[in-house]
KOLVEX-316245 format. One record per atom (N, C-alpha, C, CB): residue number from 1; residue in one letter; atom name; x, y, z. Coordinates in nm, 2 decimals. Glycine has a CB too. Example, Ala and Ser with C-alpha at 12.3 -4.5 7.8 and 13.67 -1.06 7.14 Angstrom:
2
[1,'a','N',[1.32,-0.57,0.78]]
[1,'a','CA',[1.23,-0.45,0.78]]
[1,'a','C',[1.32,-0.33,0.78]]
[1,'a','CB',[1.13,-0.45,0.90]]
[2,'s','N',[1.28,-0.22,0.71]]
[2,'s','CA',[1.37,-0.11,0.71]]
[2,'s','C',[1.29,0.00,0.79]]
[2,'s','CB',[1.41,-0.06,0.57]]
END
This chain:
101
[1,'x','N',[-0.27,-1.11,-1.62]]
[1,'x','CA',[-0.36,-0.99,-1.60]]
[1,'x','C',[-0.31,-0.88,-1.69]]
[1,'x','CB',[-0.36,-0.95,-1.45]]
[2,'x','N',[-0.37,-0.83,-1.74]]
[2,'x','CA',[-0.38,-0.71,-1.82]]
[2,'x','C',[-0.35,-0.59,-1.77]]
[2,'x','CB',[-0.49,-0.70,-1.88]]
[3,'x','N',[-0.25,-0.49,-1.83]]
[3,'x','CA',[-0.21,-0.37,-1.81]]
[3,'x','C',[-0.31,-0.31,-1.66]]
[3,'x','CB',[-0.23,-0.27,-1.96]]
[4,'x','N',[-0.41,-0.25,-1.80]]
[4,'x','CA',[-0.52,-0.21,-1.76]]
[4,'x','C',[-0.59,-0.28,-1.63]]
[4,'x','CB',[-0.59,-0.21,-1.88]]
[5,'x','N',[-0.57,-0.37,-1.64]]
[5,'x','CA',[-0.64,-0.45,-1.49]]
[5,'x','C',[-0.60,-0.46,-1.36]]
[5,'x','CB',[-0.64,-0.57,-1.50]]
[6,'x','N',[-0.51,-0.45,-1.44]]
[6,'x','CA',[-0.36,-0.42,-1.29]]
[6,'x','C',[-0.35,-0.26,-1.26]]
[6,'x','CB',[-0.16,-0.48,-1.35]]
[7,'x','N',[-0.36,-0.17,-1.32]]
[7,'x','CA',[-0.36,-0.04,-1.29]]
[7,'x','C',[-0.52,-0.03,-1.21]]
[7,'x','CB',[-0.33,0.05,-1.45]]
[8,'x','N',[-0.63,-0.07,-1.28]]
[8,'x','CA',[-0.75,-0.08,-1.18]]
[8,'x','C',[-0.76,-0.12,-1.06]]
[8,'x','CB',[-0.83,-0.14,-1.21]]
[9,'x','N',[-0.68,-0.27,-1.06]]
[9,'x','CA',[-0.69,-0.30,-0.91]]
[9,'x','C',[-0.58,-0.23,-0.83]]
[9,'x','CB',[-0.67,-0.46,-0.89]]
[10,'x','N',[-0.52,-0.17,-0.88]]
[10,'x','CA',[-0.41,-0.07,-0.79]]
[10,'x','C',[-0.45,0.04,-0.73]]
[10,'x','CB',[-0.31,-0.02,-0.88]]
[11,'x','N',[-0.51,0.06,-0.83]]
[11,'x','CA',[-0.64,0.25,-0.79]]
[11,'x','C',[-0.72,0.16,-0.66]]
[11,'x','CB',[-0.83,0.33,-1.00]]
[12,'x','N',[-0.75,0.08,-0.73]]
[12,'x','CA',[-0.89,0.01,-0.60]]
[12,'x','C',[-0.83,0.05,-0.46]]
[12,'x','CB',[-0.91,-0.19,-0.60]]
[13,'x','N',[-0.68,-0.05,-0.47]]
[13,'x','CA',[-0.63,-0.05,-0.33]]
[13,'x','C',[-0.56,0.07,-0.29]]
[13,'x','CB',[-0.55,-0.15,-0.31]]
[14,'x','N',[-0.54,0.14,-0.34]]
[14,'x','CA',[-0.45,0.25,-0.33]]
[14,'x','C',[-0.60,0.37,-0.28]]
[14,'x','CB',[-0.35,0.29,-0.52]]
[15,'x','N',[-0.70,0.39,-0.33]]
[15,'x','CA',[-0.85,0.46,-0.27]]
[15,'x','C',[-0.84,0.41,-0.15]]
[15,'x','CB',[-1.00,0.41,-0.34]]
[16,'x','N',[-0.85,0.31,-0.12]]
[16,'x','CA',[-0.92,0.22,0.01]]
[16,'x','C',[-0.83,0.23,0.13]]
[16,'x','CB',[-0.94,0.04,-0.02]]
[17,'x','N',[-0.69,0.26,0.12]]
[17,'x','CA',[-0.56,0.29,0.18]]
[17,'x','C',[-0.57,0.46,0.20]]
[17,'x','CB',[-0.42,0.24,0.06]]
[18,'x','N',[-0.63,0.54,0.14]]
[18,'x','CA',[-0.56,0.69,0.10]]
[18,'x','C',[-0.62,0.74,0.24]]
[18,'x','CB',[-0.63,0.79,-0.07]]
[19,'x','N',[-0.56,0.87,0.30]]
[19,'x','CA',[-0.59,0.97,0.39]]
[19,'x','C',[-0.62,1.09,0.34]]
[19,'x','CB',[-0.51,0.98,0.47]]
[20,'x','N',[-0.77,1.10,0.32]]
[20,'x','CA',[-0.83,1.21,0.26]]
[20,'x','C',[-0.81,1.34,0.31]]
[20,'x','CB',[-0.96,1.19,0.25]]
[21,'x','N',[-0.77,1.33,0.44]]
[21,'x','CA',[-0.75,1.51,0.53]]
[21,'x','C',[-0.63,1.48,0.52]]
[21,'x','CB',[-0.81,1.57,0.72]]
[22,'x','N',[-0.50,1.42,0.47]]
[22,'x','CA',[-0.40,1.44,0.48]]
[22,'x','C',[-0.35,1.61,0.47]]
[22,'x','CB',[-0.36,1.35,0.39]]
[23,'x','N',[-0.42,1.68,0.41]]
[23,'x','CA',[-0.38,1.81,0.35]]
[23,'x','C',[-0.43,1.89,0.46]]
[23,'x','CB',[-0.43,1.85,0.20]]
[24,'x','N',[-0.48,1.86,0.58]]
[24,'x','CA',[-0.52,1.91,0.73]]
[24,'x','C',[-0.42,1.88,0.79]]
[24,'x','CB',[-0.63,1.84,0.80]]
[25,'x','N',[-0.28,1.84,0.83]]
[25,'x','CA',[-0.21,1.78,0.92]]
[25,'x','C',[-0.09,1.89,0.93]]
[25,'x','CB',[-0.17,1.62,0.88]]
[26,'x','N',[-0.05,1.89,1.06]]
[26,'x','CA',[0.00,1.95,1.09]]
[26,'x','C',[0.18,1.93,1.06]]
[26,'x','CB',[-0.05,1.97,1.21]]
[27,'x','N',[0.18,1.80,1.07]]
[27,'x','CA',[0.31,1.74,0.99]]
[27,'x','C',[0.35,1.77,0.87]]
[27,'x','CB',[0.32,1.62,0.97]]
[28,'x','N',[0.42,1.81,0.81]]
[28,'x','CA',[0.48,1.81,0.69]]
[28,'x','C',[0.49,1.73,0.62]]
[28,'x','CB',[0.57,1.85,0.68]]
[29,'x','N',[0.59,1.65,0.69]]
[29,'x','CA',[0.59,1.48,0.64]]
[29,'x','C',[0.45,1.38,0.58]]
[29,'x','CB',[0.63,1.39,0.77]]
[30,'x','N',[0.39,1.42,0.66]]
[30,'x','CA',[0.23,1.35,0.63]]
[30,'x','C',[0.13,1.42,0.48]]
[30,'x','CB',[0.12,1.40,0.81]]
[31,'x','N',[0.16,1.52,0.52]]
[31,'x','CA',[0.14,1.65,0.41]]
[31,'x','C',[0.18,1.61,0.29]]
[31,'x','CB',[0.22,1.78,0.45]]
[32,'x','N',[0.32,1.66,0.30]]
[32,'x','CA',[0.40,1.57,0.13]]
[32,'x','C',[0.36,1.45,0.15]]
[32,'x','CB',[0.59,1.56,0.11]]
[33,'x','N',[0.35,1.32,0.19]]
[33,'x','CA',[0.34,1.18,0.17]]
[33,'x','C',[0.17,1.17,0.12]]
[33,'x','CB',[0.39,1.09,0.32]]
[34,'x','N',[0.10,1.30,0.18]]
[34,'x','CA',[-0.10,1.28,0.12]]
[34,'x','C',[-0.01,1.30,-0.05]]
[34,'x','CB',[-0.28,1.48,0.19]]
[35,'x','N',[0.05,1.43,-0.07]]
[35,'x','CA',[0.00,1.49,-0.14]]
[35,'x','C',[0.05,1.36,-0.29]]
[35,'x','CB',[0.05,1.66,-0.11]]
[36,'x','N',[0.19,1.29,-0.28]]
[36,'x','CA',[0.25,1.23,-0.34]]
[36,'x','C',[0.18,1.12,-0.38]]
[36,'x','CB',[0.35,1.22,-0.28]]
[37,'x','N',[0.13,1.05,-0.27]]
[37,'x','CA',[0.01,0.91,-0.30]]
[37,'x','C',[-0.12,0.97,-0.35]]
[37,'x','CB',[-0.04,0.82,-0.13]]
[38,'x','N',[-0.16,1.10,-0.31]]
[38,'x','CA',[-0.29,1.15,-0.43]]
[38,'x','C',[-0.24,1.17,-0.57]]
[38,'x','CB',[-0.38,1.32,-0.38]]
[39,'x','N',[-0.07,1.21,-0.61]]
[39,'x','CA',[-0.06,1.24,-0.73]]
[39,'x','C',[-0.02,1.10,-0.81]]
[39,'x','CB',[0.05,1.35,-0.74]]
[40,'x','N',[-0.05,0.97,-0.76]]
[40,'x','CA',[-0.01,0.85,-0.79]]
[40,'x','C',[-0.16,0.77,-0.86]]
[40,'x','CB',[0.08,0.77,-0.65]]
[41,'x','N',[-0.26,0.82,-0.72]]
[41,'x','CA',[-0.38,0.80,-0.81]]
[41,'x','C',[-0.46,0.90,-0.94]]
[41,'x','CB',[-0.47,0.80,-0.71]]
[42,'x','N',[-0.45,0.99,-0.91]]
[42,'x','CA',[-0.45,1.07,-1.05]]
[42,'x','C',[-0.44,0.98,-1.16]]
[42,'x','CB',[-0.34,1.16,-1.06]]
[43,'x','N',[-0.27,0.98,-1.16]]
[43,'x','CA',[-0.21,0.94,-1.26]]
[43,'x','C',[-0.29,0.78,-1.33]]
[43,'x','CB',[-0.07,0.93,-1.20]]
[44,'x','N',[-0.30,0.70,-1.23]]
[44,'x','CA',[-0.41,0.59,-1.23]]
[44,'x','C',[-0.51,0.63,-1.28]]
[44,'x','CB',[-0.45,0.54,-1.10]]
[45,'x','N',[-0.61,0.70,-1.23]]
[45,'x','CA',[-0.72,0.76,-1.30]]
[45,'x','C',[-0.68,0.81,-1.46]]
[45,'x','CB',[-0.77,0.89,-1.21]]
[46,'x','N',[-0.60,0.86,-1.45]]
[46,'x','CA',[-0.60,0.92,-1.61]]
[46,'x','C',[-0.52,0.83,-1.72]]
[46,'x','CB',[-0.51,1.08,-1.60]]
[47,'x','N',[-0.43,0.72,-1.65]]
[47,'x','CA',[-0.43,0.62,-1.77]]
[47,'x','C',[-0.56,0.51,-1.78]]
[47,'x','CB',[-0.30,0.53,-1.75]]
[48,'x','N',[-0.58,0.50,-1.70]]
[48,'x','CA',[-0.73,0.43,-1.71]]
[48,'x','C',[-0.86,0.55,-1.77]]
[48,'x','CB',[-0.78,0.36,-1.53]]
[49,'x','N',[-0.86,0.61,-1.79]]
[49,'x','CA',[-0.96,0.70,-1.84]]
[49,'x','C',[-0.94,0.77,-1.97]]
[49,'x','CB',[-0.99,0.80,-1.74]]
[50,'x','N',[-0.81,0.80,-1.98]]
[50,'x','CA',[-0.81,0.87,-2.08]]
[50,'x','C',[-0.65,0.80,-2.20]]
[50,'x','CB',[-0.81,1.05,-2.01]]
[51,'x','N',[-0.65,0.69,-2.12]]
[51,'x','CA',[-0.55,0.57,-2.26]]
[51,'x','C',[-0.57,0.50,-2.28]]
[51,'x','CB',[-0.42,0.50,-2.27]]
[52,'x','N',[-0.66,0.38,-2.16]]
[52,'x','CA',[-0.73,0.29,-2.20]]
[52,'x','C',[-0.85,0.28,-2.24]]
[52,'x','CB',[-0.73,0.25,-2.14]]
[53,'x','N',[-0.91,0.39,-2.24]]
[53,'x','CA',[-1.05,0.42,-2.26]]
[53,'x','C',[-1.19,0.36,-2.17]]
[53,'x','CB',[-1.06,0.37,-2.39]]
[54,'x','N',[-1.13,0.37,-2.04]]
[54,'x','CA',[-1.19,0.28,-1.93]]
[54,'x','C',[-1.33,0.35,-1.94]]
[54,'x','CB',[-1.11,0.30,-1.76]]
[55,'x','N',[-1.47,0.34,-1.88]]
[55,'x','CA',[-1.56,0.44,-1.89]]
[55,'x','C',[-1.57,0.53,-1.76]]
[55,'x','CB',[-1.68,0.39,-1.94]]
[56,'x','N',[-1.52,0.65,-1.75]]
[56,'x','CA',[-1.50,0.71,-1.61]]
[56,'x','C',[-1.61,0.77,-1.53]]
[56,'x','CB',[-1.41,0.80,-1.62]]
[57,'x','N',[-1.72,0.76,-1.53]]
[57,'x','CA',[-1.84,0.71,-1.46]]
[57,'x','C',[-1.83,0.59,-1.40]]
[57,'x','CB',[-1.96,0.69,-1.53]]
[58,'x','N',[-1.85,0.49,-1.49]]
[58,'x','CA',[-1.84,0.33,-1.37]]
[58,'x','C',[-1.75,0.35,-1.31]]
[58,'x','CB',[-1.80,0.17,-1.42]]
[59,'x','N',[-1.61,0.38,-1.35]]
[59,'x','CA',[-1.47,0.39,-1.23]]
[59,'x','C',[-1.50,0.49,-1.11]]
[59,'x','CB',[-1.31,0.45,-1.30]]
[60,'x','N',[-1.56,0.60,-1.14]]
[60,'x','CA',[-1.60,0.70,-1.08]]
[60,'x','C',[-1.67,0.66,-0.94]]
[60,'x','CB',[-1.68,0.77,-1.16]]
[61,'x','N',[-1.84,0.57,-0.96]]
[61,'x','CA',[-1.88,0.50,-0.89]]
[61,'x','C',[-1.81,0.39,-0.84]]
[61,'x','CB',[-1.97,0.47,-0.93]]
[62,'x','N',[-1.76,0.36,-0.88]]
[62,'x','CA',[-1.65,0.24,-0.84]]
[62,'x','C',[-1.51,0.25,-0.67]]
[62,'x','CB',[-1.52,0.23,-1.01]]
[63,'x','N',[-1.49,0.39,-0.77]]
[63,'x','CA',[-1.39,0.47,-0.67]]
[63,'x','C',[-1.50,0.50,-0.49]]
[63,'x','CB',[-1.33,0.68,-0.78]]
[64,'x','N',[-1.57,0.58,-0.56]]
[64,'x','CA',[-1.64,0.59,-0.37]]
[64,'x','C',[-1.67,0.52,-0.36]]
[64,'x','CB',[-1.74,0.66,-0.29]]
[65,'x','N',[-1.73,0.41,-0.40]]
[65,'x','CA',[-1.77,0.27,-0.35]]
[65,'x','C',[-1.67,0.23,-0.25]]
[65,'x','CB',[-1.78,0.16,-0.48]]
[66,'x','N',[-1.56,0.20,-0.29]]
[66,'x','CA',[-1.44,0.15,-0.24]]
[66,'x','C',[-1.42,0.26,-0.14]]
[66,'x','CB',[-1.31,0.13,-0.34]]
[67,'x','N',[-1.41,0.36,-0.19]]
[67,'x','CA',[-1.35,0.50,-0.05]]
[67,'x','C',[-1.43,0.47,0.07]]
[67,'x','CB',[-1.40,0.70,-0.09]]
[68,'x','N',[-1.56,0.42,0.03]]
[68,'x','CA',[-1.65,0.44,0.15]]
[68,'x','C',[-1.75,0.56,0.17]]
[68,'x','CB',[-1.56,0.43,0.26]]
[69,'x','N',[-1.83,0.56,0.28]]
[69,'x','CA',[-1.89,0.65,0.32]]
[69,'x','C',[-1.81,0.80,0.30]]
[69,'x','CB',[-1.93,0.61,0.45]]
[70,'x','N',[-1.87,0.89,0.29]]
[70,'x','CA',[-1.83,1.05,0.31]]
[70,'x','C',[-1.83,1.10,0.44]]
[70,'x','CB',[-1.91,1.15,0.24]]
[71,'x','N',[-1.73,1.22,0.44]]
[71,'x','CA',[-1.73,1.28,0.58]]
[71,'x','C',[-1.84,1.38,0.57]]
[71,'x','CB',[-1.58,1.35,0.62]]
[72,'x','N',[-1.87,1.40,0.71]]
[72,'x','CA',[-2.02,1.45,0.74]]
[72,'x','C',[-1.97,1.64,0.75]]
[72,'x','CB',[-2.10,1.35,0.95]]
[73,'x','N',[-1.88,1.69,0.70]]
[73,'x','CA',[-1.82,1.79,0.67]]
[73,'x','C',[-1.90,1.89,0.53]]
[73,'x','CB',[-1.66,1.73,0.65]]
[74,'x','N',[-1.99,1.88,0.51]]
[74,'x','CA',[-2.13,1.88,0.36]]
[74,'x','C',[-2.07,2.00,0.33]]
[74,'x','CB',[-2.34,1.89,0.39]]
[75,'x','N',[-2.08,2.05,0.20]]
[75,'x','CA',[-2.05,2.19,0.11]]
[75,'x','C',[-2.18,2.21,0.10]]
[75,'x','CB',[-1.97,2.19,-0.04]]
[76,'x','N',[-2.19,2.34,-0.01]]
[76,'x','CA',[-2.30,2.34,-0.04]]
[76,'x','C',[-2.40,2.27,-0.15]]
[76,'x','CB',[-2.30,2.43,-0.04]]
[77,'x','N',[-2.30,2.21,-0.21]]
[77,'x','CA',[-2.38,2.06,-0.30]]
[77,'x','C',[-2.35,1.95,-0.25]]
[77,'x','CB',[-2.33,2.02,-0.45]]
[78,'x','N',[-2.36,1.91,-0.09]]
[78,'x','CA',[-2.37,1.81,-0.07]]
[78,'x','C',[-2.25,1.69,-0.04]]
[78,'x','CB',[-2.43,1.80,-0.15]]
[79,'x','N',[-2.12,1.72,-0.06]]
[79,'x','CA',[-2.04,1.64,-0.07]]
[79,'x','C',[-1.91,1.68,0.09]]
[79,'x','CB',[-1.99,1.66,-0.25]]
[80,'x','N',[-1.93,1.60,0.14]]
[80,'x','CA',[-1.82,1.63,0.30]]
[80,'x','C',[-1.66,1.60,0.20]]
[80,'x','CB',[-1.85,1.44,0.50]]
[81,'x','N',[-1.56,1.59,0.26]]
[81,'x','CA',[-1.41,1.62,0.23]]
[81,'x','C',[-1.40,1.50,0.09]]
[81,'x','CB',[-1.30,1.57,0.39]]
[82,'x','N',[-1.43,1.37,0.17]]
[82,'x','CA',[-1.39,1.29,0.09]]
[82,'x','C',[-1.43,1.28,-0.09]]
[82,'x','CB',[-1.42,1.19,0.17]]
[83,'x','N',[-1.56,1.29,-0.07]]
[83,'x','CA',[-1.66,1.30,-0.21]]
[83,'x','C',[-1.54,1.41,-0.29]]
[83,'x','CB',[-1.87,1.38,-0.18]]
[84,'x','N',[-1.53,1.50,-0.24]]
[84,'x','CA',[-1.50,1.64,-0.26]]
[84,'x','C',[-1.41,1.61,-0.34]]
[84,'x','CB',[-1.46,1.73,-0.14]]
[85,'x','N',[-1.30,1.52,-0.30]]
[85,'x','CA',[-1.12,1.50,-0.30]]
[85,'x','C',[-1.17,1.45,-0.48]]
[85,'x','CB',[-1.01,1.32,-0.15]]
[86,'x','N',[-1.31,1.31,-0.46]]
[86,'x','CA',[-1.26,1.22,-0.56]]
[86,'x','C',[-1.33,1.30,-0.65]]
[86,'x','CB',[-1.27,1.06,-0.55]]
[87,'x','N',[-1.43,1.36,-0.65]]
[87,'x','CA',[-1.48,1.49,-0.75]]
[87,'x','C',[-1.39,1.53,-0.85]]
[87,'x','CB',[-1.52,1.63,-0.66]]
[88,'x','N',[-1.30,1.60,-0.77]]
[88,'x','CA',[-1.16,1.70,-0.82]]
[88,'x','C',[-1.11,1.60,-0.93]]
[88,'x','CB',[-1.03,1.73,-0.69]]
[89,'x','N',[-1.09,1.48,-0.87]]
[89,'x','CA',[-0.97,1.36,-0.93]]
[89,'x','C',[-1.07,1.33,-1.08]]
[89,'x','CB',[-0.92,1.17,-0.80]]
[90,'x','N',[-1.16,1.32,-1.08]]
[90,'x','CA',[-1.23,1.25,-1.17]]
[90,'x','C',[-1.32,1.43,-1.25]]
[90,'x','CB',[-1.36,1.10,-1.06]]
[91,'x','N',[-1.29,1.49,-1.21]]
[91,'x','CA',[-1.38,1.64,-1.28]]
[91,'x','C',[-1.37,1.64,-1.42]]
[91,'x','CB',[-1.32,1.80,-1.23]]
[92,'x','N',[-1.24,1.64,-1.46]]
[92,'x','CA',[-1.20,1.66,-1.65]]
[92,'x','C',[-1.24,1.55,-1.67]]
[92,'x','CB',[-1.02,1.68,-1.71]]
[93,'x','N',[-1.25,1.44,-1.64]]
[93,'x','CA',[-1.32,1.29,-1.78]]
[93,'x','C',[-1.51,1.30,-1.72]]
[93,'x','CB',[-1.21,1.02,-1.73]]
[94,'x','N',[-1.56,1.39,-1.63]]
[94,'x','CA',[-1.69,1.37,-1.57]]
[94,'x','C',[-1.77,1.49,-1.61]]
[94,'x','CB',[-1.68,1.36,-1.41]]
[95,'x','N',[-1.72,1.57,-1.62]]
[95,'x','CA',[-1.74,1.71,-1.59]]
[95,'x','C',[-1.80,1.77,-1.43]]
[95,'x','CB',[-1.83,1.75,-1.70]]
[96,'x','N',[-1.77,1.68,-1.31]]
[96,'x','CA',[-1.82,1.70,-1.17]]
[96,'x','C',[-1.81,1.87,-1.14]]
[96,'x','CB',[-1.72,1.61,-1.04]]
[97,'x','N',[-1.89,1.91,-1.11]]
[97,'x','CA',[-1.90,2.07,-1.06]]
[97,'x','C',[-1.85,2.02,-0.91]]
[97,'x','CB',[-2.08,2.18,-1.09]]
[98,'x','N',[-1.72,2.09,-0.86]]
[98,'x','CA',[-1.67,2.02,-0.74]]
[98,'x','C',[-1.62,2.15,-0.64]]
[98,'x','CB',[-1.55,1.92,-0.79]]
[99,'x','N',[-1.65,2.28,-0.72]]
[99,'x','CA',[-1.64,2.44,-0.64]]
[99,'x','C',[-1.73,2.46,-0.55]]
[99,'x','CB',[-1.66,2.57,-0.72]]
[100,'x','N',[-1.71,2.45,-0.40]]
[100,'x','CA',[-1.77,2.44,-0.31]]
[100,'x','C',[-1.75,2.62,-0.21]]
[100,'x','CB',[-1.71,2.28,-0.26]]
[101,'x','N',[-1.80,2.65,-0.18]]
[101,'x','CA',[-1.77,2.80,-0.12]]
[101,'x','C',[-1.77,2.79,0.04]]
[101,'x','CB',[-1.89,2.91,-0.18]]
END
């Protein structure tokens, strides 16, 4: 398997695993451990997007595909917590307007 392929299927499983309100919890521990596993997918995202030249739309759709449904938590464009999270992660290779008020 290829670099690149293996870093994709890692993001895959690593999305499908993640706790999107981690950054809601009253634990600390839980807190640092969201915040550390969201800075692992990033990183995923951005060698697949911006070294491999992955196309970050398809991964984009790809990513909530896998995340699943959204939380029913809506902003004012529409997107509850989760959308929200992978907005942010994917904004610089998308350009997602992800400022919600």
């Amino acid at each position: 398997m290829s670099i690149s392929k293996q870093i994709h299927a890692d993001l895959l499983d690593m999305v499908s695993k993640h706790d999107y309100s981690y950054m809601m919890s009253d634990s600390h521990s839980v807190w640092e451990s969201g915040m550390v596993y969201e800075k692992h997918i990033k990183a995923k995202i951005h060698a697949l997007c911006a070294i491999h030249k992955e196309d970050a739309e398809a991964l984009y759709n790809e990513v909530k595909a896998v995340a699943g449904p959204d939380y029913t938590d809506y902003d004012k464009n529409g997107y509850g917590l989760k959308y929200r999270v992978i907005n942010q992660w994917f904004e610089v290779y998308i350009g997602l307007d992800t400022i919600s008020s």
